[in-house]
Predicted model as a PDB file, atoms N, CA, C, CB and O in Angstrom, pLDDT in the B-factor column:
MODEL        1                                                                  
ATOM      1  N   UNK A   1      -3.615   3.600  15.949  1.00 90.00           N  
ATOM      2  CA  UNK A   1      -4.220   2.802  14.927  1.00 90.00           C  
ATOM      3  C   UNK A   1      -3.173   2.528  13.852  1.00 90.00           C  
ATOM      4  CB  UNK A   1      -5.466   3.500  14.345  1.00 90.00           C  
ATOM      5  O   UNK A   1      -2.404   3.467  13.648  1.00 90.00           O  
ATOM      6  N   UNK A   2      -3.007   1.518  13.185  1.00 93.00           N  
ATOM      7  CA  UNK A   2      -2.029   0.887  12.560  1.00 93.00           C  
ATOM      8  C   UNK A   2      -2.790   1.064  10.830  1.00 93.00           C  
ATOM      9  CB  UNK A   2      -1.763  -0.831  13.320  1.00 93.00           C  
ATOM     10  O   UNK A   2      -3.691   0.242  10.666  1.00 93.00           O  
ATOM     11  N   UNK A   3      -2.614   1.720   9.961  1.00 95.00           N  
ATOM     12  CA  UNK A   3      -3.529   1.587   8.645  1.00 95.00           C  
ATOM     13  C   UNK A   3      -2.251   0.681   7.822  1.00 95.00           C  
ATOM     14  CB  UNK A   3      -4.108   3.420   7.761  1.00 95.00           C  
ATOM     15  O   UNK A   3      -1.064   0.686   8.148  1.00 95.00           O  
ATOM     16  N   UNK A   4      -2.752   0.065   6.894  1.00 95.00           N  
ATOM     17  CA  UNK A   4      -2.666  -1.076   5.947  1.00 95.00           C  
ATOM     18  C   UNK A   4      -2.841  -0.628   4.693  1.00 95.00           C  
ATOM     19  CB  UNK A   4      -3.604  -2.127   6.182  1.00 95.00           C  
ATOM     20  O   UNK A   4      -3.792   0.123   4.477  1.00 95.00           O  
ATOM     21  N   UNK A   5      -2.049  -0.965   3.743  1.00 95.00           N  
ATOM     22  CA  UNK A   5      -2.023  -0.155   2.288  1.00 95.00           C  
ATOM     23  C   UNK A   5      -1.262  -1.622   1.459  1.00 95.00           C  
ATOM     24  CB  UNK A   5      -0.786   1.730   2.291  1.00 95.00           C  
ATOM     25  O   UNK A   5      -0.123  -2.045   1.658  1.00 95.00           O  
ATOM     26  N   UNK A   6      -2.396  -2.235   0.419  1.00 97.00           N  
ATOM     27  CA  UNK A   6      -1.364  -3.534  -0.551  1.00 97.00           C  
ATOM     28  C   UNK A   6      -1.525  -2.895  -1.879  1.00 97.00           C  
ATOM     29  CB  UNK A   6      -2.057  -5.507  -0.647  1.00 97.00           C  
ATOM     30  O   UNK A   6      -2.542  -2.955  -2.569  1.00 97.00           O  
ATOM     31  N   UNK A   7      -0.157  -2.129  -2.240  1.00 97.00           N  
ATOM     32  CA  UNK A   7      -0.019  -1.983  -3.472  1.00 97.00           C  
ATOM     33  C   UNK A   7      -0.119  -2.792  -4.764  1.00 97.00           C  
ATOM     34  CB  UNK A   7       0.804  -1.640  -3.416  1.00 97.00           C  
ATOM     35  O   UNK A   7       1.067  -3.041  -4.979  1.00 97.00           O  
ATOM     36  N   UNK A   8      -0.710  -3.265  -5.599  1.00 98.00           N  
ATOM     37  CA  UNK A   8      -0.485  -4.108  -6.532  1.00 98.00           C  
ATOM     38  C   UNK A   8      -0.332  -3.543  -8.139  1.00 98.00           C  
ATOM     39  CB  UNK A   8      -1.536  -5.021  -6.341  1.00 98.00           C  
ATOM     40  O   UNK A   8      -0.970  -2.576  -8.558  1.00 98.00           O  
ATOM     41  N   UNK A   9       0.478  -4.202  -8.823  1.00 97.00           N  
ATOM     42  CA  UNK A   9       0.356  -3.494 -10.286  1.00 97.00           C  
ATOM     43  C   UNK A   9       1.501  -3.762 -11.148  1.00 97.00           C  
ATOM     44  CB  UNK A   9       0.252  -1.908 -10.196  1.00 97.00           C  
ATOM     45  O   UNK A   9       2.238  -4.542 -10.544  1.00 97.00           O  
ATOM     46  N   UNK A  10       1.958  -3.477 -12.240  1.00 97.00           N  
ATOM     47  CA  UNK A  10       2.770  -3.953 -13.371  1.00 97.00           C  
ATOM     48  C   UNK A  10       4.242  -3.245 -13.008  1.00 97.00           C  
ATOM     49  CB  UNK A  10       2.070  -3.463 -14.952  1.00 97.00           C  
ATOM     50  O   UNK A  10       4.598  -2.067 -13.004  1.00 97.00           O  
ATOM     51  N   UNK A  11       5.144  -4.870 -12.614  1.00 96.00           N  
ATOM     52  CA  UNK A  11       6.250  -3.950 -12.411  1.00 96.00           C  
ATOM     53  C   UNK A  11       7.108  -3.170 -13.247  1.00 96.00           C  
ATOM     54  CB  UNK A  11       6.954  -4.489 -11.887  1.00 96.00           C  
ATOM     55  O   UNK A  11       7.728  -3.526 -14.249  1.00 96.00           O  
ATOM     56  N   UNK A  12       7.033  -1.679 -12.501  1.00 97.00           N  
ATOM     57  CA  UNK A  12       7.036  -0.600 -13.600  1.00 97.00           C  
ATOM     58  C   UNK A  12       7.513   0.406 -12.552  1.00 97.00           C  
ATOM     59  CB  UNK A  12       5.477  -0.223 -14.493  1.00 97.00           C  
ATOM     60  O   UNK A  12       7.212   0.460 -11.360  1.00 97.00           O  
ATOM     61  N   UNK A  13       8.639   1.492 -13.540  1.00 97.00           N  
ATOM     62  CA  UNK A  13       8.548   2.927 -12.530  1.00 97.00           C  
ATOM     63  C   UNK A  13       7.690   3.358 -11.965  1.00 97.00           C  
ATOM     64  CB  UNK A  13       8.743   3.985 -12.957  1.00 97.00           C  
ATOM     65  O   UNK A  13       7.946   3.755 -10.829  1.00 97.00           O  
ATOM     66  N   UNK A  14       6.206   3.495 -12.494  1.00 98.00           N  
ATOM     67  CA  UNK A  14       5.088   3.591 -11.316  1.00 98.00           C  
ATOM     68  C   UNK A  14       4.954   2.811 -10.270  1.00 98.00           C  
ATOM     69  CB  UNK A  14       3.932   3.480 -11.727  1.00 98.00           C  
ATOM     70  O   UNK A  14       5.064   3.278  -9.137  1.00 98.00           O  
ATOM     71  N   UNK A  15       4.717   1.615 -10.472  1.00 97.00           N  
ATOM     72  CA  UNK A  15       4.609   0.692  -9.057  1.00 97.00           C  
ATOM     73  C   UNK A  15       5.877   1.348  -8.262  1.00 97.00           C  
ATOM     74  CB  UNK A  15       4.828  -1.282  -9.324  1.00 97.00           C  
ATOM     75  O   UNK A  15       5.644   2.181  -7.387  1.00 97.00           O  
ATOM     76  N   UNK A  16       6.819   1.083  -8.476  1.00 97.00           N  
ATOM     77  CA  UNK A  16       8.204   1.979  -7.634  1.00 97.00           C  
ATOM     78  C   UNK A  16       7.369   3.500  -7.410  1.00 97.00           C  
ATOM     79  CB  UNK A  16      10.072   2.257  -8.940  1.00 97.00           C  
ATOM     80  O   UNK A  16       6.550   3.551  -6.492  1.00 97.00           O  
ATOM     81  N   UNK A  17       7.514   4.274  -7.955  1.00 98.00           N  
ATOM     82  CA  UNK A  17       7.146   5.506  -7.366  1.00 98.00           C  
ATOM     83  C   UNK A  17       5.845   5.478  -6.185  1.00 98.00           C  
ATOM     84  CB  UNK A  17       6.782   6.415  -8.611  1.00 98.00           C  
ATOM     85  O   UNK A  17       5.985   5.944  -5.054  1.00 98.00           O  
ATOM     86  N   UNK A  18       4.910   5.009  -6.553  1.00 97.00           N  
ATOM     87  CA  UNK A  18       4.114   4.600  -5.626  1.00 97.00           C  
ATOM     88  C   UNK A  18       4.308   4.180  -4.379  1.00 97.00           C  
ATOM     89  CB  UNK A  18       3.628   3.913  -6.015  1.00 97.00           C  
ATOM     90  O   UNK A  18       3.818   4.786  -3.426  1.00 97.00           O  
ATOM     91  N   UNK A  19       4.994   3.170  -4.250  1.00 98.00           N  
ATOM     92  CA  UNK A  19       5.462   2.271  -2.944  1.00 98.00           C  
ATOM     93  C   UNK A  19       6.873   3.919  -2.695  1.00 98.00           C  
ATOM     94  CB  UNK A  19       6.350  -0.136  -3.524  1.00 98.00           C  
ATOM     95  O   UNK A  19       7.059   4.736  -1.793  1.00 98.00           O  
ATOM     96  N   UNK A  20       7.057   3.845  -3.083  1.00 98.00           N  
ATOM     97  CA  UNK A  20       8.283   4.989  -2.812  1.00 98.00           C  
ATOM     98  C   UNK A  20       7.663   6.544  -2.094  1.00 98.00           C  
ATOM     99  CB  UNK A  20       9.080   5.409  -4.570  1.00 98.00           C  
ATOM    100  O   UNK A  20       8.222   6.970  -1.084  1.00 98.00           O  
ATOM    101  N   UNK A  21       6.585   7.249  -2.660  1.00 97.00           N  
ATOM    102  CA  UNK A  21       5.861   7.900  -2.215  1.00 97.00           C  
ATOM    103  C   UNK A  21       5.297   7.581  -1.006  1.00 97.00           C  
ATOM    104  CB  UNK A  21       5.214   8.079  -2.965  1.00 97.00           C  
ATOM    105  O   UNK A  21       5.358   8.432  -0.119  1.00 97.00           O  
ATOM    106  N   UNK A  22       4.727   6.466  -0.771  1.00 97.00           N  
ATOM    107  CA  UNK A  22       4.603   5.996   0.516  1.00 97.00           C  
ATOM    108  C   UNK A  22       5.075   5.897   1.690  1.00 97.00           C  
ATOM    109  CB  UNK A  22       4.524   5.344   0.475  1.00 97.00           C  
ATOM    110  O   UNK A  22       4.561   6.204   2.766  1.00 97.00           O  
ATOM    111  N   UNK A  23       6.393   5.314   1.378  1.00 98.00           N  
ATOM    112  CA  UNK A  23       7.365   5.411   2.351  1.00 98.00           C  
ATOM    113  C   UNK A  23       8.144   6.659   2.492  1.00 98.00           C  
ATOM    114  CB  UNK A  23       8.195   4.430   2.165  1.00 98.00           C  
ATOM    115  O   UNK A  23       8.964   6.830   3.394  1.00 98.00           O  
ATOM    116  N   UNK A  24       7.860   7.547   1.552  1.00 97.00           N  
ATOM    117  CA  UNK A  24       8.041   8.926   2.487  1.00 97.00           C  
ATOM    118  C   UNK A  24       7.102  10.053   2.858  1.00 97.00           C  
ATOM    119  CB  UNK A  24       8.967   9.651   1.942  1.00 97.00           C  
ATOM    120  O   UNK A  24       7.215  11.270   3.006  1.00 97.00           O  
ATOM    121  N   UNK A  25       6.125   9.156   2.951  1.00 94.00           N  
ATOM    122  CA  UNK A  25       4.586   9.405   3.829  1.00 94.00           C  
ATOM    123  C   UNK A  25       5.010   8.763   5.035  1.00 94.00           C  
ATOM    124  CB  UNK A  25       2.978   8.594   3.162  1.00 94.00           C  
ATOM    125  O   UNK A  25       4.700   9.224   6.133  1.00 94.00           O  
ATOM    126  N   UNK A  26       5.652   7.802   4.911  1.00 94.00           N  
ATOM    127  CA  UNK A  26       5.743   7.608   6.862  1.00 94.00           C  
ATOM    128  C   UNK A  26       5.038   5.764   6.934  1.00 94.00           C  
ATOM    129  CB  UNK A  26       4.089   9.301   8.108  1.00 94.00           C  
ATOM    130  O   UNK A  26       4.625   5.276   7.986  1.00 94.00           O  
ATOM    131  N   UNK A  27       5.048   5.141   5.821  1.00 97.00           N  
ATOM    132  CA  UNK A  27       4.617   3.904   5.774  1.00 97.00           C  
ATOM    133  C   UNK A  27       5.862   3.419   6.166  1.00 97.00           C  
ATOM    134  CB  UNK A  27       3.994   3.399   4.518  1.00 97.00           C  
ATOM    135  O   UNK A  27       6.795   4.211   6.302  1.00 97.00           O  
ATOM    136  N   UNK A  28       6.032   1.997   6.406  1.00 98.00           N  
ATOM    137  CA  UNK A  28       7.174   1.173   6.523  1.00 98.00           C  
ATOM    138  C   UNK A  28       6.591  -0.296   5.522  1.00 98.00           C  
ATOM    139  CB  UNK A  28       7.559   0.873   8.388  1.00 98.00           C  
ATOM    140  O   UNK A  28       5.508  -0.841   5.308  1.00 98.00           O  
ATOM    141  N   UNK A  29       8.022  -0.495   5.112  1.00 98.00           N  
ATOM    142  CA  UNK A  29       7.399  -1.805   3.949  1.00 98.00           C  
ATOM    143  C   UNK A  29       6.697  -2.979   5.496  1.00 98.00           C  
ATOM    144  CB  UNK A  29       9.400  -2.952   2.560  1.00 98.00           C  
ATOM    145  O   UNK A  29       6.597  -2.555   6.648  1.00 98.00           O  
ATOM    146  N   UNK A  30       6.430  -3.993   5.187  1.00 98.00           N  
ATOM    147  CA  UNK A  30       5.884  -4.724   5.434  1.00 98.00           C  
ATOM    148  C   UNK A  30       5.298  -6.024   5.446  1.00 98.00           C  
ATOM    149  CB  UNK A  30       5.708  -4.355   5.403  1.00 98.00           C  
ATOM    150  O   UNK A  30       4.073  -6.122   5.524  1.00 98.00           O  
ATOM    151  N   UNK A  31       6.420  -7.576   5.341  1.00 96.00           N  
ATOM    152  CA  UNK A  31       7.025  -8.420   5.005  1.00 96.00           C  
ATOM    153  C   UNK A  31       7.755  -8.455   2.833  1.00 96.00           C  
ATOM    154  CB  UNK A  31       5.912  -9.503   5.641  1.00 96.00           C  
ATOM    155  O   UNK A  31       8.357  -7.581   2.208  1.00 96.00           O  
ATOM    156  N   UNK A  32       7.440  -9.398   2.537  1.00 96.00           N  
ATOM    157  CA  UNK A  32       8.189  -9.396   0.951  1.00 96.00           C  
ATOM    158  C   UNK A  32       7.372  -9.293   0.385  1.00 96.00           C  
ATOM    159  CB  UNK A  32       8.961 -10.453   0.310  1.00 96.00           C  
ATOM    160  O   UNK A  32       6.217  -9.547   0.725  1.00 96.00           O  
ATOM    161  N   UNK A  33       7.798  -8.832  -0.787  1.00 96.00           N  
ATOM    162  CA  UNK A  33       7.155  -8.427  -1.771  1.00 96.00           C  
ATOM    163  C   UNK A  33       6.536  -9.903  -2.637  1.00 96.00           C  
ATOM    164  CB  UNK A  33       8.174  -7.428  -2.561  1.00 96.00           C  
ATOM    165  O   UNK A  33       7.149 -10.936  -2.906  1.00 96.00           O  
ATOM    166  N   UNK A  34       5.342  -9.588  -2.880  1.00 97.00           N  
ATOM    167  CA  UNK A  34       4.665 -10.775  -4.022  1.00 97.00           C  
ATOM    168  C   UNK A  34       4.758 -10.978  -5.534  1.00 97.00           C  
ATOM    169  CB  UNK A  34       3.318 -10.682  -3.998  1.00 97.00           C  
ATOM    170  O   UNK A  34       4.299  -9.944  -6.020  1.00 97.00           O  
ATOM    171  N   UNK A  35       5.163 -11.881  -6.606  1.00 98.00           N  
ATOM    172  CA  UNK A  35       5.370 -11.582  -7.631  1.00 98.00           C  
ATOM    173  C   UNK A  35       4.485 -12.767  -8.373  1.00 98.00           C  
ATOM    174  CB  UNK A  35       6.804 -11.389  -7.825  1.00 98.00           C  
ATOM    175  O   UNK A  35       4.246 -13.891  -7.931  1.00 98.00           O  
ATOM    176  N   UNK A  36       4.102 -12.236  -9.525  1.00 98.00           N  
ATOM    177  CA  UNK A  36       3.174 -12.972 -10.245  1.00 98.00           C  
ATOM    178  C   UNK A  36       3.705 -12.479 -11.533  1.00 98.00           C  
ATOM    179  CB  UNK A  36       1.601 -12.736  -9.917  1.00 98.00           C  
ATOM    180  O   UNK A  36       4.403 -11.468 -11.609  1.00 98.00           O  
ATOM    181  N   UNK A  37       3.245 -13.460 -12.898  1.00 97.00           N  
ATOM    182  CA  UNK A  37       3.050 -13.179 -13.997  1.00 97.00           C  
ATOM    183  C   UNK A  37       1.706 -13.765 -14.684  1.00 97.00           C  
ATOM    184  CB  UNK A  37       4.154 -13.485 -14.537  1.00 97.00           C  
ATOM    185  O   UNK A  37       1.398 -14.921 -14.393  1.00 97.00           O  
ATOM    186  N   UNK A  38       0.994 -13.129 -15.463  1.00 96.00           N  
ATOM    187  CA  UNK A  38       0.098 -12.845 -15.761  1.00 96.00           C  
ATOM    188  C   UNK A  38      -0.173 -13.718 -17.476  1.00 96.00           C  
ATOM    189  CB  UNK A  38       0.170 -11.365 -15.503  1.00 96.00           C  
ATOM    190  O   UNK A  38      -1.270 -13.981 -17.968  1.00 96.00           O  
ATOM    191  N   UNK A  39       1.027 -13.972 -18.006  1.00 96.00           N  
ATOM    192  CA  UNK A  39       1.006 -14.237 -19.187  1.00 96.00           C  
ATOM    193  C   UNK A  39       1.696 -13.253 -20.563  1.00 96.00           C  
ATOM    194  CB  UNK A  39      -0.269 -14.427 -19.209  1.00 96.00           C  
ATOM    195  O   UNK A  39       2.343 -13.407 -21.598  1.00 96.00           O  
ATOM    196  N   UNK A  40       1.072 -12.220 -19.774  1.00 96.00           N  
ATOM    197  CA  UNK A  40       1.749 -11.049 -20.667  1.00 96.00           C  
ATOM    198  C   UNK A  40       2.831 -10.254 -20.001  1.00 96.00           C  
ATOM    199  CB  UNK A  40       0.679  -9.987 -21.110  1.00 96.00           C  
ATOM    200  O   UNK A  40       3.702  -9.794 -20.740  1.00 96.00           O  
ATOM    201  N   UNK A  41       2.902 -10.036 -18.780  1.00 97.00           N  
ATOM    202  CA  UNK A  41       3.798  -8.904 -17.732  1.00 97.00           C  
ATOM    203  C   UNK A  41       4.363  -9.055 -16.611  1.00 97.00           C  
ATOM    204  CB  UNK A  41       3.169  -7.940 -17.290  1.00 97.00           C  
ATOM    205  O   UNK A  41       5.087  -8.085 -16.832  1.00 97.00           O  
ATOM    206  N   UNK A  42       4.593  -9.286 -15.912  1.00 97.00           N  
ATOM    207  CA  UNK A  42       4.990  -9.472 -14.364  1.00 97.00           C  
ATOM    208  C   UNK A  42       4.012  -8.253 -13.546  1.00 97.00           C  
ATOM    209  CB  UNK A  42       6.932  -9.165 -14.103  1.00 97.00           C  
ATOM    210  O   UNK A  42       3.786  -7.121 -13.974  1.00 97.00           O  
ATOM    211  N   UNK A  43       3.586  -8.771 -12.428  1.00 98.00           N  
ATOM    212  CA  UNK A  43       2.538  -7.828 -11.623  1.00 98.00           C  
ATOM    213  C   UNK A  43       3.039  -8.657 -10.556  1.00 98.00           C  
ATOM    214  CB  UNK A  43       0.696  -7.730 -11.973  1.00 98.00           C  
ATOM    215  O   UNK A  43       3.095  -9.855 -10.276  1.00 98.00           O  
ATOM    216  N   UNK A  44       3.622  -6.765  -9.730  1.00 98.00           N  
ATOM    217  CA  UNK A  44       3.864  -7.269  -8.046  1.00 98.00           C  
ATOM    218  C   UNK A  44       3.422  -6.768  -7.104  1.00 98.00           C  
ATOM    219  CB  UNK A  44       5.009  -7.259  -7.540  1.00 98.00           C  
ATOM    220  O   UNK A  44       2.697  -5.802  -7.338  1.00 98.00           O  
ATOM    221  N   UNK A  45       3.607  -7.119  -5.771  1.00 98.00           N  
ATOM    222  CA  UNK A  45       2.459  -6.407  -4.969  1.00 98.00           C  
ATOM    223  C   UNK A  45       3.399  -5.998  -3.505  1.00 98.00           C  
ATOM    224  CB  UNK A  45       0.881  -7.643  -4.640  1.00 98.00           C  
ATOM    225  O   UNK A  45       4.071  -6.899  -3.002  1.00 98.00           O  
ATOM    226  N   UNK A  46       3.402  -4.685  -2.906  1.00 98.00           N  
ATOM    227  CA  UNK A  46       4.191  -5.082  -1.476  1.00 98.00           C  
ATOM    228  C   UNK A  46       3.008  -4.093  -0.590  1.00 98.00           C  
ATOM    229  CB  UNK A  46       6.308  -4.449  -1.323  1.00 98.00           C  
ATOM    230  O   UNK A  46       2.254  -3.235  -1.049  1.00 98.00           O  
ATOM    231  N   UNK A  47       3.174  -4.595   0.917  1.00 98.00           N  
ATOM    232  CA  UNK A  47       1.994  -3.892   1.951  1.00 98.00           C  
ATOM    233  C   UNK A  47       3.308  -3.047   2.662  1.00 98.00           C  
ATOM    234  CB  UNK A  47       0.832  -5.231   3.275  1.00 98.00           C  
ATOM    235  O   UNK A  47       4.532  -3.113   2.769  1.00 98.00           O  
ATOM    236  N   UNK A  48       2.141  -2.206   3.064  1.00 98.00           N  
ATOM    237  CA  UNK A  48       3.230  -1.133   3.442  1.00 98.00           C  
ATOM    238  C   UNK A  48       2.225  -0.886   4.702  1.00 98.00           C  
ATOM    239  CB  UNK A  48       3.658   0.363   2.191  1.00 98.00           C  
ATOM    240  O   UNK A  48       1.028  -0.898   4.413  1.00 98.00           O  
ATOM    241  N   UNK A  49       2.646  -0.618   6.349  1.00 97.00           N  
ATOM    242  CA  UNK A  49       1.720  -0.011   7.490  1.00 97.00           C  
ATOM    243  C   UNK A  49       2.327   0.745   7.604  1.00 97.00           C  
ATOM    244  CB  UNK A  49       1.328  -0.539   8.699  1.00 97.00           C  
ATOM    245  O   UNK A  49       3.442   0.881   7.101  1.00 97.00           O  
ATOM    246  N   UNK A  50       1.581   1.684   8.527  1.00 96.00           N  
ATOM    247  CA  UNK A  50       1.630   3.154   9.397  1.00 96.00           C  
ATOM    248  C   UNK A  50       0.760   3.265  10.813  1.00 96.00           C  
ATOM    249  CB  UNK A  50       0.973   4.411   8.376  1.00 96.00           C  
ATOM    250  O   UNK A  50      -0.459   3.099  10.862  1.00 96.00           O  
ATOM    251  N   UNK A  51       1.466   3.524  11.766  1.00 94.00           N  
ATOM    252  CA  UNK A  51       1.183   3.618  12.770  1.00 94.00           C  
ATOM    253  C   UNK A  51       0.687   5.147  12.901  1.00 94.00           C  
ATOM    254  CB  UNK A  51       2.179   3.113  13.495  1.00 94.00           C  
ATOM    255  O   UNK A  51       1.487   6.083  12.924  1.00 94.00           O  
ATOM    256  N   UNK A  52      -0.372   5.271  12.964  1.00 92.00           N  
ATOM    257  CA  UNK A  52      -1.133   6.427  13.351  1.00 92.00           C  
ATOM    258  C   UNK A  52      -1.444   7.117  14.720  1.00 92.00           C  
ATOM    259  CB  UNK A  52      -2.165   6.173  12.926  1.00 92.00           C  
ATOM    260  O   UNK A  52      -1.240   6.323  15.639  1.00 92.00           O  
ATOM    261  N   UNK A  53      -1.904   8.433  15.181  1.00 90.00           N  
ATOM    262  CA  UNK A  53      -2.217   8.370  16.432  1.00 90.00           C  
ATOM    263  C   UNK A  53      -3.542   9.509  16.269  1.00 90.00           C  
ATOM    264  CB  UNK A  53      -0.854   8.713  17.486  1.00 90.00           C  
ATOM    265  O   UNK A  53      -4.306   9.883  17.159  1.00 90.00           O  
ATOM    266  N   UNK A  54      -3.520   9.903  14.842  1.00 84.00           N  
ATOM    267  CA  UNK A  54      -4.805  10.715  15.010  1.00 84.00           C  
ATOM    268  C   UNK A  54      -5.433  10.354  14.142  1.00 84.00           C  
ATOM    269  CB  UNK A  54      -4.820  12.082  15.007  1.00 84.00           C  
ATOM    270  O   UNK A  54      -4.742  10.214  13.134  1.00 84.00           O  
ATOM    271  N   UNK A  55      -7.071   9.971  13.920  1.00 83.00           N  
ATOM    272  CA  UNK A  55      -7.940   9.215  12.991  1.00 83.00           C  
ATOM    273  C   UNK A  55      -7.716   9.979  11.384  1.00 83.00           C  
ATOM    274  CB  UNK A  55      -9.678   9.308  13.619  1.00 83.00           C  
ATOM    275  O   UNK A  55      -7.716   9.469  10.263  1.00 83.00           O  
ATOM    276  N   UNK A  56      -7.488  11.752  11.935  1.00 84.00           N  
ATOM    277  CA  UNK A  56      -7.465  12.257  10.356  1.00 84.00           C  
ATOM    278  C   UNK A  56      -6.231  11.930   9.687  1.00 84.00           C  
ATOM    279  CB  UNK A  56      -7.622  13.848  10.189  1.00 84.00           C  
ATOM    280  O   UNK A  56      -6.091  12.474   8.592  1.00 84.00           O  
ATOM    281  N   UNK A  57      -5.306  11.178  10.077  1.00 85.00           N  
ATOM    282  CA  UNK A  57      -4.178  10.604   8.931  1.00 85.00           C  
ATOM    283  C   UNK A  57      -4.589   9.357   8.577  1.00 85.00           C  
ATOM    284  CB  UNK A  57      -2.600  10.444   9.430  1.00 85.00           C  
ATOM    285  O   UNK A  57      -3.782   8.477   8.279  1.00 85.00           O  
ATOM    286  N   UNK A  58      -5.866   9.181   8.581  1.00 88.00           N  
ATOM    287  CA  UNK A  58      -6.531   8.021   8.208  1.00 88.00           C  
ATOM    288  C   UNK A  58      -6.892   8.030   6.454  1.00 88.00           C  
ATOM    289  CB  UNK A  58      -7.902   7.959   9.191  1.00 88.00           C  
ATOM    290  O   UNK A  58      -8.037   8.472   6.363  1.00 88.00           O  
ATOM    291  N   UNK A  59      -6.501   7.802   5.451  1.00 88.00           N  
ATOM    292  CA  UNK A  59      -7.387   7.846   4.232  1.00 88.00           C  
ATOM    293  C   UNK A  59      -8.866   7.930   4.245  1.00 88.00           C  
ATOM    294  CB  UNK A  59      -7.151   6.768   3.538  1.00 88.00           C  
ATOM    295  O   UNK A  59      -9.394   6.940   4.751  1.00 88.00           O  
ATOM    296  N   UNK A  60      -9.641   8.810   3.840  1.00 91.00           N  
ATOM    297  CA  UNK A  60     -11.351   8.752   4.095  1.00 91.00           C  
ATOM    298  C   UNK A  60     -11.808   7.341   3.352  1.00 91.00           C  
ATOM    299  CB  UNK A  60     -12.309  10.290   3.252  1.00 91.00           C  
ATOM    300  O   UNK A  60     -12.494   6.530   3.974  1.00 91.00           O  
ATOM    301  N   UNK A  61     -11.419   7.112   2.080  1.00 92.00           N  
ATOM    302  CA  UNK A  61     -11.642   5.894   1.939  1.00 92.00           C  
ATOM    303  C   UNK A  61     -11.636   4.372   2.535  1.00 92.00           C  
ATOM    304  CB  UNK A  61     -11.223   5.947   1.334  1.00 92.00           C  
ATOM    305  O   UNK A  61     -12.360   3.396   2.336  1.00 92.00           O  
ATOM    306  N   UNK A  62     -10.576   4.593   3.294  1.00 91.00           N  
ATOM    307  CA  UNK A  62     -10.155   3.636   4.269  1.00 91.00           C  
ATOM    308  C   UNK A  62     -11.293   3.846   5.937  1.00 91.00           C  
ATOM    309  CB  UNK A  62      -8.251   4.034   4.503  1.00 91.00           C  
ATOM    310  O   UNK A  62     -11.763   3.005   6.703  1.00 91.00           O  
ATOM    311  N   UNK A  63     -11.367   5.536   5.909  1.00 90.00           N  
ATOM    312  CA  UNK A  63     -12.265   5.640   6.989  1.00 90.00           C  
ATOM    313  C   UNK A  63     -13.485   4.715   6.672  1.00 90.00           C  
ATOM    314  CB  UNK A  63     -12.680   7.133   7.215  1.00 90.00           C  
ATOM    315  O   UNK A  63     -13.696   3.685   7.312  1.00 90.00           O  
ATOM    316  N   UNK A  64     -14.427   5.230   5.444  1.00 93.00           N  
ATOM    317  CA  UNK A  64     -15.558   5.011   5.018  1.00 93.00           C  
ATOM    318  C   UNK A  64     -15.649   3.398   4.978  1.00 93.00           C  
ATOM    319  CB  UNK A  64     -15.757   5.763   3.747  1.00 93.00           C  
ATOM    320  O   UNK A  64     -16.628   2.978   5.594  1.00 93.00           O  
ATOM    321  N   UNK A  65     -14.865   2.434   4.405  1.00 93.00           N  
ATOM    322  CA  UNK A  65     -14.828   1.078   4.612  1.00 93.00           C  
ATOM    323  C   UNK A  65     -14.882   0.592   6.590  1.00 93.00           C  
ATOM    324  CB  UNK A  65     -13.273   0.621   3.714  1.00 93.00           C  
ATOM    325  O   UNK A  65     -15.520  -0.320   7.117  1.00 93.00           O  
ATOM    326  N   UNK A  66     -14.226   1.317   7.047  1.00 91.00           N  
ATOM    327  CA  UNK A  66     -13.851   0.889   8.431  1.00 91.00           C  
ATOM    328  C   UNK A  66     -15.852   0.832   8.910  1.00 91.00           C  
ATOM    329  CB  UNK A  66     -12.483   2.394   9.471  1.00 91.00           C  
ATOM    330  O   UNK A  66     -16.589  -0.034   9.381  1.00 91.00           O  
ATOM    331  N   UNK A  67     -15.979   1.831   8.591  1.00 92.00           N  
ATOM    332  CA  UNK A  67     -17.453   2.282   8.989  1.00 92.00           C  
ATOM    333  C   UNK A  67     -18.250   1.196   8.469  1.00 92.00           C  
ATOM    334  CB  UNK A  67     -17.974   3.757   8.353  1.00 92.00           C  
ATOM    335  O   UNK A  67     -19.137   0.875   9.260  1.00 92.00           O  
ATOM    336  N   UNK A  68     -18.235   0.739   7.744  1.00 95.00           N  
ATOM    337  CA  UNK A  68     -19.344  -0.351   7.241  1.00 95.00           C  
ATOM    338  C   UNK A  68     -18.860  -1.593   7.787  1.00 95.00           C  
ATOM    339  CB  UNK A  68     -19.524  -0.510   5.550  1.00 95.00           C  
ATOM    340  O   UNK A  68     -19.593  -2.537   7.490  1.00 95.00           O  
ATOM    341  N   UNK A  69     -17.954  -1.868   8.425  1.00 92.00           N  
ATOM    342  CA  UNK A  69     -17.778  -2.953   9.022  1.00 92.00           C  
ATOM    343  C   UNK A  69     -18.649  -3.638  10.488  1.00 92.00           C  
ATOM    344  CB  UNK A  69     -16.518  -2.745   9.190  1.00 92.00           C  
ATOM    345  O   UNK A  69     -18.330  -4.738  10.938  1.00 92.00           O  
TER     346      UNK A  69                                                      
ENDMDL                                                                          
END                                                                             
């Protein structure tokens, strides 16, 4: 199973740490990154997948959505 993760948020050392934490969770980035400004800030966004092979490296949140589908 392939899970899907789109970071979005104010580009900032957090947004970096975030996407960074990720990818050493075992995500891989996942085409380019998106950039917007807002008026006040710049807000960017990048997707990051993971190829899974057991459901519990699944996020439960991500489980719980799958389920209502």
């Amino acid at each position: 199973m392939k899970v899907y993760r789109y970071f979005t948020g104010k580009d900032d050392v957090q947004f970096c740490a975030r996407v960074t934490k990720a990818l050493n969770e075992g995500y891989s980035l996942y085409g380019s990154p998106t950039m917007t400004f807002n008026g006040n800030e710049v807000i960017v966004g990048q997707v990051v997948v993971k190829e899974v092979e057991d459901e519990s490296e699944v996020p439960q949140g991500l489980k719980d959505a799958l389920a209502q589908l």
